[in-house]
C-alpha positions as CSV (number, residue, x, y, z in Angstrom):
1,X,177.6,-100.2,124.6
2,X,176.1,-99.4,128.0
3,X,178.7,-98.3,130.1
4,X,178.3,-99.3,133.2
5,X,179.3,-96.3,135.7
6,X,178.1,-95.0,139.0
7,X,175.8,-92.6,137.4
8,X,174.9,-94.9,134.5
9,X,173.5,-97.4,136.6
10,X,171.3,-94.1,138.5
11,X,169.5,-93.3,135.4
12,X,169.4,-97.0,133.7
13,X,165.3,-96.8,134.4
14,X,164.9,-94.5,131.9
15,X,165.7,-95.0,127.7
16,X,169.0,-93.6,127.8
17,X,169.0,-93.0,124.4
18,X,169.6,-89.5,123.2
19,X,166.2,-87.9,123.1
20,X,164.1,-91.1,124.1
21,X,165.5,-89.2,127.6
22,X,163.4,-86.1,126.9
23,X,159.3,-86.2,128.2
24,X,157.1,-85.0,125.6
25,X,157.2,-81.5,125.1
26,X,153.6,-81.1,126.5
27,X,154.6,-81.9,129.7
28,X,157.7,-79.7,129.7
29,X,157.9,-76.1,130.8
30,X,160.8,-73.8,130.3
31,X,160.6,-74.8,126.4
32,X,161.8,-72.6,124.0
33,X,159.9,-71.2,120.8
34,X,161.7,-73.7,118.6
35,X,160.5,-76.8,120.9
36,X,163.5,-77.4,122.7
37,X,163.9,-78.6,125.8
38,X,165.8,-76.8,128.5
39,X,167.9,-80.2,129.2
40,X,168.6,-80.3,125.2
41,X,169.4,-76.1,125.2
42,X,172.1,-76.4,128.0
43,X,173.3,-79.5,126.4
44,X,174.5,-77.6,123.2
45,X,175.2,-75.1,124.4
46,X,178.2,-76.4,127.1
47,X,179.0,-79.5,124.4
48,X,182.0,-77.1,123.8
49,X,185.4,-76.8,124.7
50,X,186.0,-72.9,124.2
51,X,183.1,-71.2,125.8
52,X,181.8,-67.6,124.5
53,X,180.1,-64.9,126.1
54,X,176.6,-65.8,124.8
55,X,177.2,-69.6,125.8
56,X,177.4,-68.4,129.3
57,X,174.7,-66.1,129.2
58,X,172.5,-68.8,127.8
59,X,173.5,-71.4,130.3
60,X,172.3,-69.0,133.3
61,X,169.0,-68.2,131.6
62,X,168.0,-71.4,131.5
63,X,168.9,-72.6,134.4
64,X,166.9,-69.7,135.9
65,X,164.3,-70.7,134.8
66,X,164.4,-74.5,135.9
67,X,166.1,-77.6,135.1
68,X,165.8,-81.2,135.8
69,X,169.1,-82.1,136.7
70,X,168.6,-86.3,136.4
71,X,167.7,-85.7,132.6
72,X,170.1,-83.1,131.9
73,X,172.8,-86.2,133.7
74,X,171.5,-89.2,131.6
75,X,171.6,-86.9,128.4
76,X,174.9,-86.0,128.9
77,X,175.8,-89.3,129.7
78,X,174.2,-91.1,126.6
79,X,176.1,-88.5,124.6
80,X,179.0,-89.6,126.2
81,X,180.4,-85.6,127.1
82,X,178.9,-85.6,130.7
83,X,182.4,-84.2,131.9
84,X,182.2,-81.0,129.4
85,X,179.0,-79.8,130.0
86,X,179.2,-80.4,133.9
87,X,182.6,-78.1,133.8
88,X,181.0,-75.4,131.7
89,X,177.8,-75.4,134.0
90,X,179.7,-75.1,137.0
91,X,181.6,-72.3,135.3
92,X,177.6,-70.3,136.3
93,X,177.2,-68.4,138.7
94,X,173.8,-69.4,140.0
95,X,172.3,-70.1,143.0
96,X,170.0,-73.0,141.4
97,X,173.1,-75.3,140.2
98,X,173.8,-78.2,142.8
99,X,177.6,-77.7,142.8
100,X,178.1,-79.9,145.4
101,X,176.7,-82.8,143.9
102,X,178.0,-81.8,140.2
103,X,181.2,-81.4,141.6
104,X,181.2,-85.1,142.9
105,X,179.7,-86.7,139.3
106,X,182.3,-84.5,137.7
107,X,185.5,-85.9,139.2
108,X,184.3,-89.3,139.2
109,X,183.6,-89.8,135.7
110,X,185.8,-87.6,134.3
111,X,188.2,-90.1,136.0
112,X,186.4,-93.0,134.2
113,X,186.6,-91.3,130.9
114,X,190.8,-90.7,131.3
115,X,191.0,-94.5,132.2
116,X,188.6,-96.1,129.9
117,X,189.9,-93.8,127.5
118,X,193.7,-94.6,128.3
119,X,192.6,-98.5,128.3
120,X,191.8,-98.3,124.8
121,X,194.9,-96.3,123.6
122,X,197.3,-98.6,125.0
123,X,195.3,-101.6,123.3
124,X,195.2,-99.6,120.1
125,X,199.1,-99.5,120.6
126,X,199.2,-103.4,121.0
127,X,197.6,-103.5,117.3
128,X,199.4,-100.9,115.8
129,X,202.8,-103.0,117.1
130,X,201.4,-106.2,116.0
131,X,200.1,-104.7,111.8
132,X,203.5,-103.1,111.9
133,X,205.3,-106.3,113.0
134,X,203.1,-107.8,109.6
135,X,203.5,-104.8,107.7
136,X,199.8,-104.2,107.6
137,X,199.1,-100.9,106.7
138,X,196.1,-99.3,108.9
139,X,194.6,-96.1,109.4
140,X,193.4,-94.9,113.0
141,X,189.9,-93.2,112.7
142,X,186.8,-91.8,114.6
143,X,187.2,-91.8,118.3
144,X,190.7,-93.3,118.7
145,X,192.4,-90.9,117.1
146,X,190.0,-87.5,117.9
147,X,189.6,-88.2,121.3
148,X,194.0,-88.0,121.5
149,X,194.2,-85.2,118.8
150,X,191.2,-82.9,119.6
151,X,191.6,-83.0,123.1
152,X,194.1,-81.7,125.8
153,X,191.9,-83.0,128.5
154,X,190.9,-86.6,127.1
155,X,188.7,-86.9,130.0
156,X,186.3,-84.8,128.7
157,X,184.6,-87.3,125.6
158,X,184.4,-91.1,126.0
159,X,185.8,-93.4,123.2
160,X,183.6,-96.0,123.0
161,X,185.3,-98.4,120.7
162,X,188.7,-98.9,118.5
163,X,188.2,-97.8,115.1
164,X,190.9,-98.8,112.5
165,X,190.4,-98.8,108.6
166,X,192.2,-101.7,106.7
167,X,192.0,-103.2,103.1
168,X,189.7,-106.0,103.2
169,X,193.3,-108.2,101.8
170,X,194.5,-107.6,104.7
171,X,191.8,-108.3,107.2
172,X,191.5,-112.1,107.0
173,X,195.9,-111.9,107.8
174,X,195.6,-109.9,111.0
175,X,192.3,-111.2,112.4
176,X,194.5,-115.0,114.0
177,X,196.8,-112.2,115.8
178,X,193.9,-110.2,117.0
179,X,192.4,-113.1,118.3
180,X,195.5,-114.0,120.4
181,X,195.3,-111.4,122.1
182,X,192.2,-112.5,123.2
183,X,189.4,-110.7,120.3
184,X,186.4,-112.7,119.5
185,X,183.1,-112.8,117.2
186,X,180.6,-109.9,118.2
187,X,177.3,-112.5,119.0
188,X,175.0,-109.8,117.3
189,X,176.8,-109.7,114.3
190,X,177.2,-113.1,113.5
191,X,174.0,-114.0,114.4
192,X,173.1,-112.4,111.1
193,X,176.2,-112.8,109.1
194,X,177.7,-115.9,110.0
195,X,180.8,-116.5,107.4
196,X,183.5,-113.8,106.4
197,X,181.8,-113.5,103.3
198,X,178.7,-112.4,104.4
199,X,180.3,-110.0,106.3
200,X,182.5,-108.9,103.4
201,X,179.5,-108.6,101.2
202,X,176.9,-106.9,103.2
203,X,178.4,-105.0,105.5
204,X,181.2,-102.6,105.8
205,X,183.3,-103.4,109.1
206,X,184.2,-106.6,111.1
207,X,183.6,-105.9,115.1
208,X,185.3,-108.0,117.1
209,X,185.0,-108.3,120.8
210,X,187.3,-109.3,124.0
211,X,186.5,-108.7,128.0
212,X,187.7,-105.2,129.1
213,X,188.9,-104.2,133.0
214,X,186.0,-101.8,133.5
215,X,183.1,-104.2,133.4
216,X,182.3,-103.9,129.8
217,X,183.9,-105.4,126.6
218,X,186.7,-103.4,123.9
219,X,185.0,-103.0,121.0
220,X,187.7,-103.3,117.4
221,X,185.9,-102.4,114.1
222,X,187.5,-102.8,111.3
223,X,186.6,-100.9,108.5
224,X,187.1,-101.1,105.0
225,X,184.2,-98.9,104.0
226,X,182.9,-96.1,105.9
227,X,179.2,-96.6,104.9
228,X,177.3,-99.7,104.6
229,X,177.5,-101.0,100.7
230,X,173.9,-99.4,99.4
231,X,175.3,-96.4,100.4
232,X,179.0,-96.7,99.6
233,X,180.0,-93.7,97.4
234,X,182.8,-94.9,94.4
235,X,186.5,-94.3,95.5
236,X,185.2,-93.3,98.6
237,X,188.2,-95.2,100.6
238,X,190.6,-95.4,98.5
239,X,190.5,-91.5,98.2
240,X,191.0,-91.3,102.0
241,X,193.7,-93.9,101.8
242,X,195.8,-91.5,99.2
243,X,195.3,-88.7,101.3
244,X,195.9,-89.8,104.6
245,X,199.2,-88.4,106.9
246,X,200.6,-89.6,109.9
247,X,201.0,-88.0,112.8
248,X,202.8,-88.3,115.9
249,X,200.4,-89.0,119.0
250,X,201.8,-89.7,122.5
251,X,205.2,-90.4,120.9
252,X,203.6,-92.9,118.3
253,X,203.7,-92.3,114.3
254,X,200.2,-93.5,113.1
255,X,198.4,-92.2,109.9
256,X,195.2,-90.6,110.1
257,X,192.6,-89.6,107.7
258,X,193.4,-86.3,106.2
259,X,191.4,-83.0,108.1
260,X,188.8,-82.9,105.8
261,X,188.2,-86.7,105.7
262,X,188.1,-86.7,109.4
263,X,185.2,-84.3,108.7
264,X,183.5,-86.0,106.4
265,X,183.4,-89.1,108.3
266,X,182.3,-87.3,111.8
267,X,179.2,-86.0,109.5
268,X,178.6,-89.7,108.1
269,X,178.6,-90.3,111.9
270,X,175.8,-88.2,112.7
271,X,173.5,-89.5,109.9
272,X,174.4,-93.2,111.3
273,X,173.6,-92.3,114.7
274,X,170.2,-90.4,114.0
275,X,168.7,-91.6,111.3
276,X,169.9,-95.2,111.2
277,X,170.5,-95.9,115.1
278,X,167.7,-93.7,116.1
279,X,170.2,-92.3,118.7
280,X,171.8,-88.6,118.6
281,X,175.0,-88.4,120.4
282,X,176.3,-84.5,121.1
283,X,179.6,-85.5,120.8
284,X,179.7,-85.6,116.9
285,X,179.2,-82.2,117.1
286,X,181.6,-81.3,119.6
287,X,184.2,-83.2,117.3
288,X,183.4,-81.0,114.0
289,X,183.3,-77.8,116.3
290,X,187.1,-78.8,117.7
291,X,188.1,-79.6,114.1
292,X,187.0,-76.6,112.7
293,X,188.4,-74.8,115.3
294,X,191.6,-76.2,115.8
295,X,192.8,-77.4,112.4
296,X,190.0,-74.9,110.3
297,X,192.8,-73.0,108.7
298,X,194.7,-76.3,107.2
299,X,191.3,-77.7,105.9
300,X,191.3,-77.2,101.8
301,X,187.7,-76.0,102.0
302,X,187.6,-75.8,98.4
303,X,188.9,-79.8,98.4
304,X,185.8,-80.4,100.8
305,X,183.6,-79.1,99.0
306,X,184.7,-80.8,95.4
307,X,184.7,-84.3,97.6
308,X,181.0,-83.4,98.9
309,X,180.0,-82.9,95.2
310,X,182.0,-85.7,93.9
311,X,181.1,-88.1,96.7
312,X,177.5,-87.5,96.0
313,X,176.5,-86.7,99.5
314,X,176.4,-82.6,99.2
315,X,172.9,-83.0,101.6
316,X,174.3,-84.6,103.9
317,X,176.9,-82.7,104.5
318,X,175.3,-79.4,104.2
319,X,172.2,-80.9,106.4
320,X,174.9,-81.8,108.8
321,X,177.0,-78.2,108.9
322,X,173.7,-76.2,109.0
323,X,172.2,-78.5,112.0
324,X,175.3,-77.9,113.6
325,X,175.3,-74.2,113.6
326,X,171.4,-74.0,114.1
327,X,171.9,-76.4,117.0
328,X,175.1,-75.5,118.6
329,X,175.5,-71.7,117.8
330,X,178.4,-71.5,116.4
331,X,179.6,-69.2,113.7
332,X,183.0,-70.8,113.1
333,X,182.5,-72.3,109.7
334,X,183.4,-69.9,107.0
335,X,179.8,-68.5,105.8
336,X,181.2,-69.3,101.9
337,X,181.4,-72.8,102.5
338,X,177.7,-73.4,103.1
339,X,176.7,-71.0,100.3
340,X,179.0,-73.5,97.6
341,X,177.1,-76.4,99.5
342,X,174.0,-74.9,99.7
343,X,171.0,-77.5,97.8
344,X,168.0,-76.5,95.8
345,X,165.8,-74.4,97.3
346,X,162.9,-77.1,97.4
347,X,166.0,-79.5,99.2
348,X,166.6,-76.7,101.7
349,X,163.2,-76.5,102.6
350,X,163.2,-80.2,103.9
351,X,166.7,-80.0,105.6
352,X,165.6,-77.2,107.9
353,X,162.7,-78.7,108.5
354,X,164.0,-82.0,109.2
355,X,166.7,-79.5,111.5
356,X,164.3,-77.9,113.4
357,X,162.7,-81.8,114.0
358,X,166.1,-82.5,115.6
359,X,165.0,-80.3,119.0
360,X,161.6,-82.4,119.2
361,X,161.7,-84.9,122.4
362,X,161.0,-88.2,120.4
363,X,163.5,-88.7,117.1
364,X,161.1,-91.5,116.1
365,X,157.8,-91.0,117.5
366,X,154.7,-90.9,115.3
367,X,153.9,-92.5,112.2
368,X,153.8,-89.0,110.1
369,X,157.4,-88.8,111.9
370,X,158.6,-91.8,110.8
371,X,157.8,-91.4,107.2
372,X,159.6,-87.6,107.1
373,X,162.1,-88.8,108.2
374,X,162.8,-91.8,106.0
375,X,161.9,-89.6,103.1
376,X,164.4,-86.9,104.0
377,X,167.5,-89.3,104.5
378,X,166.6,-91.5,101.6
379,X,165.7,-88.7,98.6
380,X,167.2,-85.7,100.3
381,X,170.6,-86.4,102.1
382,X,171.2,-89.5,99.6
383,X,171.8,-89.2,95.9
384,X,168.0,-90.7,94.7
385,X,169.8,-94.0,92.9
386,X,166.2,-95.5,91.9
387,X,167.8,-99.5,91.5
388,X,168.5,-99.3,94.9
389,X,166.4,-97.0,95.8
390,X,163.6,-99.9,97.1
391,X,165.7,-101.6,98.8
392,X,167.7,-99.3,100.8
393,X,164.1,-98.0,102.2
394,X,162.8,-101.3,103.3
395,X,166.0,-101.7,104.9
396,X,165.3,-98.6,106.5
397,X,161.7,-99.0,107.5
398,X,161.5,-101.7,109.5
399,X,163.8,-100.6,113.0
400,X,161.2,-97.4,112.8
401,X,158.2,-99.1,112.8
402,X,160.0,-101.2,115.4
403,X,160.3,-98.1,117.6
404,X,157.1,-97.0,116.4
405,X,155.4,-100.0,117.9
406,X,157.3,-100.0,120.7
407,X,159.1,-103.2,120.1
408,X,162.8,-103.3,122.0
409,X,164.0,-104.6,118.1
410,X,167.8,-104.4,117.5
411,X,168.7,-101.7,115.2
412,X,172.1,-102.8,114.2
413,X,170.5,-103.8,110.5
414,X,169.6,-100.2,109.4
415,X,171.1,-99.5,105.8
416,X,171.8,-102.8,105.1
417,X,170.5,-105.2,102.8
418,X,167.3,-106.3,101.3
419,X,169.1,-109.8,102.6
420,X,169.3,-108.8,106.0
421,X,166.0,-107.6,106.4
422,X,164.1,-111.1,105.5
423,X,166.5,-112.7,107.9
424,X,165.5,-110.4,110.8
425,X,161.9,-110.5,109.9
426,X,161.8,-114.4,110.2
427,X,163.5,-114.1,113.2
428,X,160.7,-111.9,114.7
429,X,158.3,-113.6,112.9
430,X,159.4,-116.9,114.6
């Protein structure tokens, strides 16, 4: 969803997507051995709510040594965080940091984050009022429920959408309520699964769409799965179902997925957005390093770990912890959990590679690229399921070679179905 803010609308020229942001690293200077960008370095390092010593230190290095302060905007922006890391750079003291101006983009969208934010809580309370009226049982997940239990400040990360999980018995009985209060079809989405049953079949949420005060639409998913079928893991929901809690959040009881659920799916988030959306957002990170630290010491690590083995997604989940203490320097995840996660040796050896591809400037540029990566999300983060192994990588070819050539191709079909991908190719064929 492009969000359509003062400072959005500045840097719209560029690809505000994650990296696509970034210039080739051969016309960057200030780059650091790894192949990072200075833009990408102060960006992890102030995507963080308690700042250390050596965060600091790092932030006034780099500035030192030159910034471009439009890119470092638009990729704090696209990650949706551009409040945080504005407050911890201003924390510098450094005569190179436009305070002034930084000052001015700070205030103003951290007052669009509070209200878009505050929007989509009190329209989350609206549903919650009407499945309890019903007695429909839902769960609040993602962004809807982090954003309000992670953060003090809730200007600080953007909710984008309303994320609720439901049983799919239940979906068809609350969608005629939902769309009283004015929620439609998503156009892109039924454009390529037109009935319920497609949907149902091939996909694992229903979004639903209705015109929002701020100049952009409220987004509802409704999950019933968390991954898209090929890669839906057995009793994968209904675990999170048994082991979900409520909670009391700004004097409402809702029920959440249990700590080291919420974990689970924030890392499932990261593989959708990068390898599926070709899009990196900062802000998954941020979440896992406020869930760690706030809740770290009521999270059954030794559950988490038996769910990451049972689940059959042990490489993603250790690709995903490692790439967030390589990336974001943190050393608050006990050292004992990765070692019980830790792969083979010849898995390992892709995942950091694949981690230390994560600082490059272009997620999906070059043909060699392209074909790592599909090979490391496919055999390495995946379990390697060989009847569906075909299938889920043609669905997962064709938005890279989209990008590859260039082609502004919608990337909403990556990880579904052998189905889906004939569809979209007669459409672009036509």
């Amino acid at each position: 969803m492009v969000m359509q803010s003062f400072f959005w609308k500045k840097f719209d020229n560029s690809n505000c997507k994650g990296y696509n942001l970034i210039k080739p690293l051969k016309d960057m200077k200030n780059v650091s051995p790894n192949g990072r960008s200075p833009e990408e370095r102060i960006l992890f390092a102030s995507s963080k709510i308690i700042q250390s010593q050596e965060d600091a230190q790092v932030i006034e290095e780099i500035i030192s040594g030159g910034v471009n302060w439009e890119r470092l905007i638009g990729l704090a922006a696209s990650c949706e965080i551009l409040p945080l890391v504005i407050k911890n750079i201003l924390r510098a003291e450094n005569s190179l940091i436009p305070k002034p101006a930084l000052s001015k983009i700070y205030k103003r969208c951290q007052k669009e984050y509070t209200l878009n934010n505050l929007i989509l809580w009190n329209e989350f309370k609206e549903i919650l009022r009407i499945c309890g009226k019903e007695n429909i049982p839902i769960l609040a997940i993602k962004g809807i429920a982090l954003t309000e239990l992670l953060y003090k400040d809730t200007g600080v990360r953007r909710t984008s959408d309303i994320d609720i999980m439901i049983n799919t018995k239940d979906l068809l009985r609350l969608e005629p309520s939902l769309r009283k209060l004015g929620y439609g079809d998503d156009p892109d989405e039924i454009a390529y699964l037109p009935t319920r049953k497609d949907i149902l079949k091939k996909s694992q949420h229903l979004s639903l769409k209705k015109a929002g005060s701020l100049g952009y639409p409220i987004v509802l998913n409704l999950h019933w799965d968390i991954l898209s079928p090929l890669r839906t893991v057995k009793n994968l929901t209904s675990g999170f179902w048994q082991r979900a809690a409520a909670q009391e959040v700004r004097g409402e009881r809702i029920k959440t997925l249990s700590w080291e659920d919420t974990l689970l799916v924030s890392i499932f988030e990261i593989y959708k957005d990068f390898i599926q959306k070709n899009n990196f957002l900062a802000k998954r990170y941020l979440d896992i390093s406020q869930i760690i630290e706030l809740y770290g010491d009521c999270i059954n690590w030794q559950e988490f770990i038996r769910h990451s083995n049972g689940y059959g997604v042990r490489g993603l989940v250790y690709f995903a912890l490692s790439s967030h203490k390589e990336l974001c320097h943190t050393r608050i995840l006990p050292q004992e959990v990765l070692e019980k996660l830790k792969p083979s040796a010849v898995k390992r050896f892709f995942i950091n590679k694949f981690i230390r591809m994560l600082d490059l400037a272009n997620p999906m540029f070059g043909l060699r690229k392209i074909i790592f990566y599909f090979f490391v999300s496919e055999v390495i983060l995946f379990p390697n399921r060989w009847r569906v192994f075909l299938i889920r990588s043609f669905s997962w070819a064709y938005p890279g070679i989209a990008h590859y050539k260039n082609l502004k191709l919608l990337n909403y079909f990556a990880g579904q179905s052998l189905w889906l991908s004939r569809r979209f190719l007669k459409k672009v064929i036509a």
